[in-house]
RODO-2510 file (C-alpha; in nm, 4 decimals, decimal comma):
residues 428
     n   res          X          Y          Z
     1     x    12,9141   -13,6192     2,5382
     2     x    12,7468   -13,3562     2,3019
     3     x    12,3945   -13,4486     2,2096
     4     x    12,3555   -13,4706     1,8484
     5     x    12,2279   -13,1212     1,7111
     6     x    11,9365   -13,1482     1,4261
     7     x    11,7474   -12,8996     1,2105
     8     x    11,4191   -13,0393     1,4597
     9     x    11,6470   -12,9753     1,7757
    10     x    11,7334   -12,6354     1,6220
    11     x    11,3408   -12,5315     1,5637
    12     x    11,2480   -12,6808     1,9183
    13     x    11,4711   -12,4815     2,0897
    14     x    11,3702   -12,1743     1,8726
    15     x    11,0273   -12,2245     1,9428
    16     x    11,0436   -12,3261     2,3385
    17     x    10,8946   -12,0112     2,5278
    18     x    11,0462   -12,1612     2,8818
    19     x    11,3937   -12,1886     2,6932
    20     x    11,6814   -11,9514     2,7605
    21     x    11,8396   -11,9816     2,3791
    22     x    11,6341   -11,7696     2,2327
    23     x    11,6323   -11,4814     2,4666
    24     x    11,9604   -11,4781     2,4971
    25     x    11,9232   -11,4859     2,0719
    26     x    11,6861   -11,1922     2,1262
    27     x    11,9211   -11,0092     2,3741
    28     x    12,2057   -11,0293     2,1675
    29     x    11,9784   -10,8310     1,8693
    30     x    11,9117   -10,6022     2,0838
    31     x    12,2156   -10,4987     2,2837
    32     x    12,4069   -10,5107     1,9214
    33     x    12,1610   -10,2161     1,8166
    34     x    12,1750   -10,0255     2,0745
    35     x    12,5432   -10,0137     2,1065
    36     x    12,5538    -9,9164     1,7371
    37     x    12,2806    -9,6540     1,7769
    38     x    12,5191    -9,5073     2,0314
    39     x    12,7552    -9,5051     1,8141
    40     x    12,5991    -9,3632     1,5744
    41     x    12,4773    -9,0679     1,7877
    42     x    12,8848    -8,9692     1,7257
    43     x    13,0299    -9,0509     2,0890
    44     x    13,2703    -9,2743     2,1429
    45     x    13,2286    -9,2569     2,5087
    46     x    12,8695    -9,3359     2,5059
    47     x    12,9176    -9,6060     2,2583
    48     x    13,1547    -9,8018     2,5215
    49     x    12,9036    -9,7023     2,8246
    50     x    12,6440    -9,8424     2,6030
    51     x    12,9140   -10,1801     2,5328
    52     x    12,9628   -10,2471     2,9307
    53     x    12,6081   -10,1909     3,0201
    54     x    12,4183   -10,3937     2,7020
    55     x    12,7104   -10,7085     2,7046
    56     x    12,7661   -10,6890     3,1209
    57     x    12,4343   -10,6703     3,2008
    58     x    12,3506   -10,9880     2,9714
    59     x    12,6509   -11,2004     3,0743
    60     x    12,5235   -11,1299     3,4094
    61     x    12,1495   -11,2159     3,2741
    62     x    12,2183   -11,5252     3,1123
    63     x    12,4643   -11,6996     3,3548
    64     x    12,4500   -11,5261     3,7343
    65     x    12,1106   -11,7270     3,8358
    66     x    12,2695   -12,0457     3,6912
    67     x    12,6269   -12,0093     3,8087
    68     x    12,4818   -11,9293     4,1844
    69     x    12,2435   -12,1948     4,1976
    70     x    12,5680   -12,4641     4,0971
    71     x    12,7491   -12,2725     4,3653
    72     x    12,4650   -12,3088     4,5963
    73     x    12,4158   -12,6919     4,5246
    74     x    12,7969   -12,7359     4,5513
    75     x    12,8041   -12,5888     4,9147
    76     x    12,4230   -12,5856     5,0766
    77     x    12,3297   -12,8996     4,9385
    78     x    12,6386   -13,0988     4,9397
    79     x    12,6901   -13,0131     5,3097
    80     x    12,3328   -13,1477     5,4015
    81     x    12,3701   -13,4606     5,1869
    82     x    12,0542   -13,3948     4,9618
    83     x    12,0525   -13,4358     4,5792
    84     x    11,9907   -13,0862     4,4108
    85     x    11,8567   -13,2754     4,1029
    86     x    11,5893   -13,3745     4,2760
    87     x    11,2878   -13,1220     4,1906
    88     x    11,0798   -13,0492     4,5005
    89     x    10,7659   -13,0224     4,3035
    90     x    10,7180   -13,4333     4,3065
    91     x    10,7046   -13,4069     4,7057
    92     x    10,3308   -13,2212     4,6636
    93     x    10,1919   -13,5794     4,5995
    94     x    10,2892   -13,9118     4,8313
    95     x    10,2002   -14,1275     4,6160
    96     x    10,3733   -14,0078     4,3264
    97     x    10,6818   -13,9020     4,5148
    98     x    10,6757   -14,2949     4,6432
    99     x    10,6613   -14,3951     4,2750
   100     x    10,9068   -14,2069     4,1859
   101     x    11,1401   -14,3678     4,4389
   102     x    11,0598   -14,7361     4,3512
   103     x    11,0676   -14,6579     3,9513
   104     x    11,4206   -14,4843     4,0056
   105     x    11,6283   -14,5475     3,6842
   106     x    11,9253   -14,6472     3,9517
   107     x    11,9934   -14,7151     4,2993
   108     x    12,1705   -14,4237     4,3063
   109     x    11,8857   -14,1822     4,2577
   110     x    11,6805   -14,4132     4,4340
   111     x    11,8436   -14,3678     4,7571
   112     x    11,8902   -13,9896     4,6855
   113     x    11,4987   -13,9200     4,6958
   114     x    11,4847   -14,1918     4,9736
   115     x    11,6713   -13,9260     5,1516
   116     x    11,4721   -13,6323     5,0429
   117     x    11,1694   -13,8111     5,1648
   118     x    11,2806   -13,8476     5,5089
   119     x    11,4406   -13,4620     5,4924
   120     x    11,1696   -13,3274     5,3416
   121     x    11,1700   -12,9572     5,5662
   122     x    11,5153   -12,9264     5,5215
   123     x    11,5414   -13,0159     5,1346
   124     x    11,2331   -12,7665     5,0322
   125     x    11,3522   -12,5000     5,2356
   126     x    11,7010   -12,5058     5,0953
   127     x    11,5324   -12,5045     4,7838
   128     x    11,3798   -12,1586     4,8496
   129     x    11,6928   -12,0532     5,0062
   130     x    11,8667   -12,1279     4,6764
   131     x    11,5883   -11,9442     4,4413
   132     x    11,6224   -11,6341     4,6721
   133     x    12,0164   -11,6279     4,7025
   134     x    12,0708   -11,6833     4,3413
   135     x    11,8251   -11,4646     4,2256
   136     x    11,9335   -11,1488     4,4760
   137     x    12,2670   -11,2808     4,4014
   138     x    12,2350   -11,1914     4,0162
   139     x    12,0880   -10,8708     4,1357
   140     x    12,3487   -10,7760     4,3157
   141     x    12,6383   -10,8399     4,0570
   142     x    12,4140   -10,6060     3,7984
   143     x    12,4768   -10,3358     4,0826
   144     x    12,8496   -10,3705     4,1054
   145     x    12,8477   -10,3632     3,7465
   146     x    12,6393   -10,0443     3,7105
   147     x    12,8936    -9,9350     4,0040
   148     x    13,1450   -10,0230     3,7331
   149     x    13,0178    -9,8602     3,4825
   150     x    12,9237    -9,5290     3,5992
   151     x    13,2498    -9,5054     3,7609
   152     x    13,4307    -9,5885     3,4249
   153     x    13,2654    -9,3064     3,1915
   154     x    13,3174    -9,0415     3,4628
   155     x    13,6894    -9,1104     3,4452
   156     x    13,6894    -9,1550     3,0390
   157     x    13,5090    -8,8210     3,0157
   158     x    13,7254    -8,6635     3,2356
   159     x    14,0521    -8,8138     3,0957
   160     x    13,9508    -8,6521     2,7898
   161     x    13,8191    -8,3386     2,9064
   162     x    14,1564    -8,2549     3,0421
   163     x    14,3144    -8,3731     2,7578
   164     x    14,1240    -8,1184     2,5365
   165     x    14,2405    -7,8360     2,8043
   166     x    14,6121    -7,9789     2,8301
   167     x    14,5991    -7,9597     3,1605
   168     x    14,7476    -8,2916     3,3152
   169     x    14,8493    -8,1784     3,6332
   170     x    14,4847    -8,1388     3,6701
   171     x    14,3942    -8,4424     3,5178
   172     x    14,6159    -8,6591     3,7677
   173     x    14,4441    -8,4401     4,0490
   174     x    14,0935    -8,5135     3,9409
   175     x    14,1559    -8,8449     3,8614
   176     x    13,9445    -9,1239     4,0355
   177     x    14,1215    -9,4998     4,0018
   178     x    13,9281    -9,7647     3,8319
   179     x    13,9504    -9,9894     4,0775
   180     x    13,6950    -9,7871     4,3553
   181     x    13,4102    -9,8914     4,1284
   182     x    13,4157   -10,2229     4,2644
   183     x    13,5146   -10,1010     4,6336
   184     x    13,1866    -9,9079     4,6614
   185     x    12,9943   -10,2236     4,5591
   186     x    13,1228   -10,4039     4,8986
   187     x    13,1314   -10,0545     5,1505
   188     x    11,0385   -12,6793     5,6806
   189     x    10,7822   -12,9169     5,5733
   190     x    10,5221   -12,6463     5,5499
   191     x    10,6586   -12,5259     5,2406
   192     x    10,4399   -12,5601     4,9534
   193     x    10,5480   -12,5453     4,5775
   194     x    10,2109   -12,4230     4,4148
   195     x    10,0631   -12,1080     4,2254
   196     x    10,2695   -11,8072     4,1151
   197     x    10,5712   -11,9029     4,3580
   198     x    10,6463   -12,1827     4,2361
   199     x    10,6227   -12,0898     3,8337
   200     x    10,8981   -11,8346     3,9420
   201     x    11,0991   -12,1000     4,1306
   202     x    11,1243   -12,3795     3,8734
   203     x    11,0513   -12,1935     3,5249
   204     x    11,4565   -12,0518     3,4038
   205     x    11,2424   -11,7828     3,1828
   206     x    11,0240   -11,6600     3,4494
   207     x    11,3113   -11,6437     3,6949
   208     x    11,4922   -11,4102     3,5008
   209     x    11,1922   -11,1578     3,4584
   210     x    11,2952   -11,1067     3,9115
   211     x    11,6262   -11,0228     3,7918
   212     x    11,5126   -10,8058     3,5130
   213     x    11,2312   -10,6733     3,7104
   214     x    11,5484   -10,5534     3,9439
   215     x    11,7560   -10,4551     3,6983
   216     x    11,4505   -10,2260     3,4773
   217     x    11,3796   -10,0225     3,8349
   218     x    11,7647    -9,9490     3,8865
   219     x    11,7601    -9,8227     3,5258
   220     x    11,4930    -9,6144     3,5678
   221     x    11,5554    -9,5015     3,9181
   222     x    11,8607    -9,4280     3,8806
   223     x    11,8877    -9,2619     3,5309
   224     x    12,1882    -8,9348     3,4844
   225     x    11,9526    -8,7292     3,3135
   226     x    11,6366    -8,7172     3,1473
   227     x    11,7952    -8,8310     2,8326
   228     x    11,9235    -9,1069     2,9825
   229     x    11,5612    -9,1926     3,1959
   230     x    11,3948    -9,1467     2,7930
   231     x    11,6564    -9,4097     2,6730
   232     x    11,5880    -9,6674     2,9339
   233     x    11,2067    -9,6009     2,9003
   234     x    11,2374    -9,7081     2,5160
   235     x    11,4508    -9,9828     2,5979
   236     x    11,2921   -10,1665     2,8927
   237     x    11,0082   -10,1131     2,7304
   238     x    11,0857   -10,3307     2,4205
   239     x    11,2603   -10,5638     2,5984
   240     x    10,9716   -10,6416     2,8147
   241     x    10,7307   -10,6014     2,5330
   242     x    10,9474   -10,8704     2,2692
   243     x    11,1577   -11,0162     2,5262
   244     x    10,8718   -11,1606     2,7420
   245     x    10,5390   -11,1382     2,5950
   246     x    10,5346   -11,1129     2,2372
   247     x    10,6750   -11,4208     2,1685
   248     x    10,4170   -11,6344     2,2994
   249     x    10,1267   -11,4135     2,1557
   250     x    10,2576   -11,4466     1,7867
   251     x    10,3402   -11,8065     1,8211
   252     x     9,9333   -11,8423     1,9746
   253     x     9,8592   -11,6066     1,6439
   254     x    10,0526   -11,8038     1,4225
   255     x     9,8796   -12,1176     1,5421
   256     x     9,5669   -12,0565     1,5048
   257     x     9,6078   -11,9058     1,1742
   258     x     9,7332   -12,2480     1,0664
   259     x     9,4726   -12,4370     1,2221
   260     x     9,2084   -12,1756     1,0903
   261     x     9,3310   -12,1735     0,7076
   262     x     9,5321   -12,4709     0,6913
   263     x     9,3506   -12,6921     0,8977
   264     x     9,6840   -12,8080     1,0515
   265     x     9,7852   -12,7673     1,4327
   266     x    10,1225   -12,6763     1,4670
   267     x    10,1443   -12,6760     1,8796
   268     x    10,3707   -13,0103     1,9144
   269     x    10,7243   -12,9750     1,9244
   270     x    10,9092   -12,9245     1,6254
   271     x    11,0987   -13,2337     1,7464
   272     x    10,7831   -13,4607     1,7373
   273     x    10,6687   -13,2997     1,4035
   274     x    11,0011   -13,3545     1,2285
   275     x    11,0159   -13,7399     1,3374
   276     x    10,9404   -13,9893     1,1276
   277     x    10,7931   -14,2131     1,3572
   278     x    10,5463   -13,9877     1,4614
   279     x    10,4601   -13,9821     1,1195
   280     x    10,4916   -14,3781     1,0201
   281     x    10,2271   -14,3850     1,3318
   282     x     9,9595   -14,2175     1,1195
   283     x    10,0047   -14,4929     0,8494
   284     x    10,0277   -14,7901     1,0541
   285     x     9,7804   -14,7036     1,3181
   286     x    10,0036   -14,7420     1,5986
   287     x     9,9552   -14,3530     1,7414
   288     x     9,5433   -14,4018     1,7452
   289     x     9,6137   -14,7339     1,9605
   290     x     9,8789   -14,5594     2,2187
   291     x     9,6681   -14,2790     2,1820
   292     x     9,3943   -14,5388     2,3575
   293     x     9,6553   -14,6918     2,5854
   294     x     9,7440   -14,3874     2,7615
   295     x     9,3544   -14,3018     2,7890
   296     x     9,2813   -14,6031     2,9413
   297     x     9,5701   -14,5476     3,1586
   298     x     9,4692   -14,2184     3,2791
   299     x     9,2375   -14,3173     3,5729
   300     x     9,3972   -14,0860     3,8167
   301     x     9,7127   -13,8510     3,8795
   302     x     9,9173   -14,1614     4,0432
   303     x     9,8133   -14,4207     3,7579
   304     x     9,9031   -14,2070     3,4975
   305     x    10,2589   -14,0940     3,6475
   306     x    10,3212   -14,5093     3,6699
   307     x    10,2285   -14,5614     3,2884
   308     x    10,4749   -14,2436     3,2259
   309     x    10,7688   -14,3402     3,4031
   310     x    10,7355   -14,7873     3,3962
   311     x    11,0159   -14,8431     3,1585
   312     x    10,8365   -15,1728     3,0802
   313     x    10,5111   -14,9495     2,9076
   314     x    10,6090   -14,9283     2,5041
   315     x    10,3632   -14,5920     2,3816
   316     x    10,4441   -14,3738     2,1577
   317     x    10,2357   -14,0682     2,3235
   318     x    10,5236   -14,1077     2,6116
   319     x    10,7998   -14,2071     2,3745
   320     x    10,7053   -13,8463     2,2105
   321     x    10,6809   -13,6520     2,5024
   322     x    10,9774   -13,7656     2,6630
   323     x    11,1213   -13,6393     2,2949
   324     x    10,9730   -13,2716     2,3973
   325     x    11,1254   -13,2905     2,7462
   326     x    10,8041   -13,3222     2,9142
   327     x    10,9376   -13,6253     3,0830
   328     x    11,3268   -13,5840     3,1238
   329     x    11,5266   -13,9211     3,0479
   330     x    11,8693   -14,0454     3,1436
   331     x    12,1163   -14,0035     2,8387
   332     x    12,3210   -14,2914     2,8930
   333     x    11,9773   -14,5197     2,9643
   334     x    11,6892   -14,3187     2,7835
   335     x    11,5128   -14,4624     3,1273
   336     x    11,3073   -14,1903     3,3397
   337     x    11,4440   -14,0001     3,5497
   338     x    11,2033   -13,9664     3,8173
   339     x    11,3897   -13,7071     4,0064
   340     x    11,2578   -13,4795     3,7592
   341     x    10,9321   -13,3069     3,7907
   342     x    10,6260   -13,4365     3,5228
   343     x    10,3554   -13,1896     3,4752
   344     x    10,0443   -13,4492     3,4043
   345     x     9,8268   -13,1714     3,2717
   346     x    10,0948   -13,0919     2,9956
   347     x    10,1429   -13,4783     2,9315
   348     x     9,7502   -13,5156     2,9351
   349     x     9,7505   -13,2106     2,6936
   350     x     9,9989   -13,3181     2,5044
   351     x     9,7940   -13,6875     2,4309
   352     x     9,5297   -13,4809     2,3422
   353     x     9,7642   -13,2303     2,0847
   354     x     9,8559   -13,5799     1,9317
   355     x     9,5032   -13,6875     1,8510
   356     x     9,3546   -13,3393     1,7265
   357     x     9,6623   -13,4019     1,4476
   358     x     9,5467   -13,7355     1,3936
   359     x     9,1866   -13,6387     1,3450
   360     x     9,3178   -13,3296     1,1145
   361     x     9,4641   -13,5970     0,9018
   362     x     9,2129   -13,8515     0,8899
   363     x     8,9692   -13,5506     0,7434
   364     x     9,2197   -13,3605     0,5330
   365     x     9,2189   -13,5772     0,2227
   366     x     9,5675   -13,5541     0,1526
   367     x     9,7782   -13,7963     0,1519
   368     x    10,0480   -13,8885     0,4519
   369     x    10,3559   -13,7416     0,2533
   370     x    10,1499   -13,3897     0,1736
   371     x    10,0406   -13,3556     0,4837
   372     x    10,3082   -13,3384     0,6614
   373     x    10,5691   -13,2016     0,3890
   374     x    10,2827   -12,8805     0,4775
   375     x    10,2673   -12,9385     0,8148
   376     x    10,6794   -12,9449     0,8823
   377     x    10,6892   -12,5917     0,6745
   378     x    10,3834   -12,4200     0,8791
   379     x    10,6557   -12,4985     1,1772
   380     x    10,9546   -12,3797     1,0736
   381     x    10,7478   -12,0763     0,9048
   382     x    10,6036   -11,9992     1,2542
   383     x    10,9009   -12,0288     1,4427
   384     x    11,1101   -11,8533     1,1857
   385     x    10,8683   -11,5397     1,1970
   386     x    10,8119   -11,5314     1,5490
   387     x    11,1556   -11,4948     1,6213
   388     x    11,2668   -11,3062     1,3612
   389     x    11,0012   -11,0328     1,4559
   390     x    11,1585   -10,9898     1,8233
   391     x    11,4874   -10,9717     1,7179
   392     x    11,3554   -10,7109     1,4234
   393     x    11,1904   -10,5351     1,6758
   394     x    11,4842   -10,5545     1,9399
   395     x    11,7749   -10,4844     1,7031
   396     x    11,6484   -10,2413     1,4450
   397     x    11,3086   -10,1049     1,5415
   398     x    11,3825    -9,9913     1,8924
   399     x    11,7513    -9,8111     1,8683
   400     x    11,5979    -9,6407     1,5738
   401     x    11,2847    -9,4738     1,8173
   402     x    11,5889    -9,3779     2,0492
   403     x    11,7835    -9,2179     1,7690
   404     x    11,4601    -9,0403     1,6383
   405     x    11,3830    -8,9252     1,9961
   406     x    11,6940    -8,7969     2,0464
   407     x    11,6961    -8,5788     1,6724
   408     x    11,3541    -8,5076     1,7097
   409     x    11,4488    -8,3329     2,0678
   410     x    11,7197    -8,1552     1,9329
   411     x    11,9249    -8,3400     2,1388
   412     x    12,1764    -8,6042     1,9597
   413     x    12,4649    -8,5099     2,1802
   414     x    12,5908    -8,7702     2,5201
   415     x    12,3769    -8,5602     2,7948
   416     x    12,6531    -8,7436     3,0276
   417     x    12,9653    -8,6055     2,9161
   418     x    12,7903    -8,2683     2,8988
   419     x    12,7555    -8,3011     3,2574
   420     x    13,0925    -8,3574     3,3287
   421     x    13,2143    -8,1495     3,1142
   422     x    13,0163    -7,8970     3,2738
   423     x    13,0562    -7,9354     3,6299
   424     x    13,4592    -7,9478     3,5896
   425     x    13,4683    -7,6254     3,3779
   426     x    13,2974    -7,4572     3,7158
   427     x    13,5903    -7,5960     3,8319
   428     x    13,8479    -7,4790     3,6610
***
């Protein structure tokens, strides 16, 4: 079944920094310039090297570490009868993984962490196993597609360098068949899931910056010419730069320029902003009461993970973060499901988020309908220019500094093909 898409769901997504939509919104921007700025530089062949390496390289991005780990849960997993859904981070505390067992949504997924409890060795080191393979998995495809590539504008250029000499008796002898691009390509319990490690490990976002991290030193390292070493440098340099980091720092900015002038804090999710029962719980009182509950409830790590996933606990500070996918829910139920990893210091956070807004309202003067008509359009402003600045950035800004490097050096012309082109006129 589809899930239901809203203008809320549309803005959360937008505005999730651990979400893979909008890089892959970003990447798109950006590998649509740059093939067009080669393009533009007046080479055909450098436009379609630019085409295989921009679009490969981000199908490969997007869905390698995804459509490994599936493969990897479909084989490793399967053949050790443990539940890949199961998120290893809820074994770090007994007594929550214990809850988590006897709140299971069914007995299904009950049994299933049953079994990861008594396997716990194996389970979390097939869980490393399967962040490792997949990620040097990805890697690895990138390199038979660089293979690929490399392999594929040596022939073009030479196909047409011959053609230019009308010479095809030479051409068929020079020659090199498509298909050795991708022949070259193949000639315990004491496992811990905390720190750096494990943000890498469970975090989609982070996990791609290993592949890229891969891919970026390949680039470099393995540039044609300094013209091509100059491109990558402006190019991995803005992806990093708008790709990774900038996003979070303007939507921090953008924040606290609301809270600052507007006196409005725009950090919930655009799905908890946009609902209206999060805003019929100013009126009625109901959010400074759950807003209590959950305080009351917070007496330590394990009491607070009951009150979160205890389907019998009505409270609209859970009800809203299970709405922001802080606490993951069944579809077909809307009942926890406690396979899923719950990061109390976000949920605690969150509580807190909740009452700031409260307070902000209480002392703004305005009434319920102002306040968050205002509110709603300081978040979709935010999100709005925080994107549209990294794909700005991505899609125009940065394959116009390549363009301009390249005129400014005097050298607009595909240093490649002049390679080529040079080495096989030695030949000849």
């Amino acid at each position: 079944m589809i899930p239901k898409i809203s203008s809320s769901t549309i803005y959360s997504t937008l505005g999730n920094n651990s979400s893979l939509v909008p890089l892959a919104i970003k990447d798109i921007a950006n590998s649509c310039g740059l093939t067009t700025a080669s393009y533009l530089a007046g080479d055909k062949v450098e436009g379609k090297d630019r085409f295989i390496d921009e679009f490969g390289t981000q199908a490969i991005w997007l869905w390698g570490i995804p459509t490994y780990k599936a493969i990897l849960d479909k084989t490793l997993f399967k053949a050790s009868n443990l539940d890949p859904e199961v998120d290893a981070r809820i074994l770090k505390d007994k007594n929550i993984a214990e809850l988590a067992k006897n709140f299971a949504p069914t007995e299904e997924i009950k049994n299933s962490i049953e079994n990861v409890l008594a396997k716990q060795g194996k389970f979390k080191a097939l869980t490393v196993t399967k962040f490792i393979a997949s990620t040097a998995l990805t890697a690895l495809t990138y390199f038979g597609l660089t293979k690929f590539r490399h392999h594929y504008t040596e022939n073009r250029i030479k196909k047409d360098y011959f053609k230019k000499q009308k010479a095809q008796e030479e051409y068929k002898n020079e020659n090199i068949p498509f298909s050795s691009a991708f022949s070259n390509v193949h000639n315990s319990k004491n496992i811990s899931f905390t720190g750096g490690i494990q943000d890498f490990m469970f975090d989609p976002v982070k996990n791609l910056m290993l592949v890229d991290a891969t891919i970026t030193g390949e680039r470099l390292t393995h540039s044609r010419n300094p013209q091509d070493f100059m491109g990558y440098v402006i190019k991995e340099g803005s992806f990093w730069a708008f790709m990774y980091f900038a996003g979070p720092m303007i939507a921090k900015a953008l924040e606290k320029h609301s809270e600052k002038v507007f006196k409005k804090s725009i950090d919930l999710d655009a799905r908890v902003i946009e609902s209206e029962e999060f805003k019929n719980a100013f009126k009625n009182g109901t959010l400074k009461e759950c807003i209590e509950a959950f305080k009351l409830a917070d007496k330590s790590d394990s009491e607070i993970y009951k009150f979160a996933v205890d389907s019998g606990n009505k409270n609209l500070v859970i009800d809203m973060a299970k709405k922001s996918d802080i606490i993951s829910i069944m579809r077909d139920s809307g009942k926890v499901d406690t396979r899923k990893y719950i990061n109390l210091d976000d949920l605690r956070g969150f509580s807190k988020k909740m009452e700031k807004l409260l307070s902000q309202y209480e002392n703004s003067g305005e009434d319920l309908d102002t306040f968050f008509k205002s509110l709603r359009k300081l978040k979709r402003g935010a999100v709005i220019k925080n994107i549209g600045s990294c794909i700005g950035a991505l899609g125009i800004l940065a394959p116009a500094i390549m363009l301009f490097m390249r005129k400014f050096n005097n050298n607009s012309d595909y240093q490649v093909k002049k390679d080529i082109e040079a080495e096989l006129a030695k030949i000849k």
